[in-house]
PLY file of the C-alpha trace (Angstrom):
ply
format ascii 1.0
element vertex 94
property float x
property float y
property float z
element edge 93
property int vertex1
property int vertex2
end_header
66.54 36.27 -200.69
67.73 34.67 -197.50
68.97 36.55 -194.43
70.86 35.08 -191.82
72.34 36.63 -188.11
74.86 35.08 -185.60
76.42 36.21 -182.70
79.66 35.03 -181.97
80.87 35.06 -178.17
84.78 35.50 -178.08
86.82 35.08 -174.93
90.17 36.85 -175.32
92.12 35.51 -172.11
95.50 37.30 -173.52
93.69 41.45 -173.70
95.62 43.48 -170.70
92.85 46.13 -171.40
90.03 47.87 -173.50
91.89 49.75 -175.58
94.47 46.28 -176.77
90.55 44.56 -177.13
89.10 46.93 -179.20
92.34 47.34 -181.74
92.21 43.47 -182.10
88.41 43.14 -182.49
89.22 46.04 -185.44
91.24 43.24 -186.79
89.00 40.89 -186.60
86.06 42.66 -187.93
88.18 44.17 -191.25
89.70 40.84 -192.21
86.33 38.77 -191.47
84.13 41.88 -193.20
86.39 41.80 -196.06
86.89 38.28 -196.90
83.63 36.86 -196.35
81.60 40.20 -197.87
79.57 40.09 -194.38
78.02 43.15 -192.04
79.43 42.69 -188.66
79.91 44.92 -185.53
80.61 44.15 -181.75
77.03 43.80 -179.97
77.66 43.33 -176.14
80.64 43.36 -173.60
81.64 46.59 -174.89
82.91 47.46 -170.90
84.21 44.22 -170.22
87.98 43.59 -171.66
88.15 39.77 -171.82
84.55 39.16 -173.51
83.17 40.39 -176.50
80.19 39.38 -178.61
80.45 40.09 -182.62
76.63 40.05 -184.43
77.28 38.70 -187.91
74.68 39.39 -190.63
74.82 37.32 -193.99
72.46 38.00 -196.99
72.31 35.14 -199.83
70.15 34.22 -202.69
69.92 30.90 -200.90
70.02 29.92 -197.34
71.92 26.64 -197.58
74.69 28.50 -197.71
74.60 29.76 -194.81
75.88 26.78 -192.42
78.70 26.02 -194.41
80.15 29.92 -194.93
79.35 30.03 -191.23
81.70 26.69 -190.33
84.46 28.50 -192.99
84.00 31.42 -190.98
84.61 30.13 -187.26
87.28 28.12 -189.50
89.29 30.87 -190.73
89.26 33.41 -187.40
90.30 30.06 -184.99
92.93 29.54 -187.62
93.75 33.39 -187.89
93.83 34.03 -184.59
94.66 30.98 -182.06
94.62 32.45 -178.95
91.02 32.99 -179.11
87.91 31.03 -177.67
84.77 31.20 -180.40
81.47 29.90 -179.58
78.23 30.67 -180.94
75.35 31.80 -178.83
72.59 32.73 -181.09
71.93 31.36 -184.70
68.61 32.67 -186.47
67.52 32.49 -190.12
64.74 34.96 -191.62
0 1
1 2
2 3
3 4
4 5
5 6
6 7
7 8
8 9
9 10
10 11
11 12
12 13
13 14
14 15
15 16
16 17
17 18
18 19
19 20
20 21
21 22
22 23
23 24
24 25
25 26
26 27
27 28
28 29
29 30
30 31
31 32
32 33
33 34
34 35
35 36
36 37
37 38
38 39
39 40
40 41
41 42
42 43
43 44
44 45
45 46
46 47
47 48
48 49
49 50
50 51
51 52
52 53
53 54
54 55
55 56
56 57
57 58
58 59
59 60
60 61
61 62
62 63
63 64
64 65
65 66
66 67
67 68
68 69
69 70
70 71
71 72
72 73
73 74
74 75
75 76
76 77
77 78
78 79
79 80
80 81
81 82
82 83
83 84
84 85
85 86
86 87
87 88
88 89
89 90
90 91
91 92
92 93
């Protein structure tokens, strides 16, 4: 078994305020949870409304999966939602 955690920094220049940040993170989290069968929860920025961080946990049989589902990933929420900035900042493998 292979376990793998990312954290995702995500700029969101277009939020007016916490409460439009946190109902599009909730998209963000469902539709990434859900199609990619991943744990994944806001981490840090919680008080700041253009910033959030997203920790990402992946569990495989096999760790070469994990760059490629993790490309697919960034793939699918820049595609998804365009307005966005996506960059990772931490990338660990256990």
């Amino acid at each position: 078994m292979a376990l793998c955690y990312i954290e995702l920094k995500i700029d969101l220049p277009f939020v007016q305020n916490l409460k439009e940040k946190r109902s599009f993170l909730k998209s963000i989290i469902a539709k990434t949870s859900k199609k990619f069968n991943v744990s994944i929860a806001e981490v840090d920025f919680n008080d700041y409304w253009k910033t959030a961080k997203l920790g990402i946990a992946i569990v495989a049989q096999n760790g070469k999966i994990f760059d490629p589902m993790i490309d697919t990933m960034i793939h699918f929420l820049e595609l998804s939602y365009p307005d966005i900035l996506i960059s990772i900042t931490n990338k660990e493998n256990l």
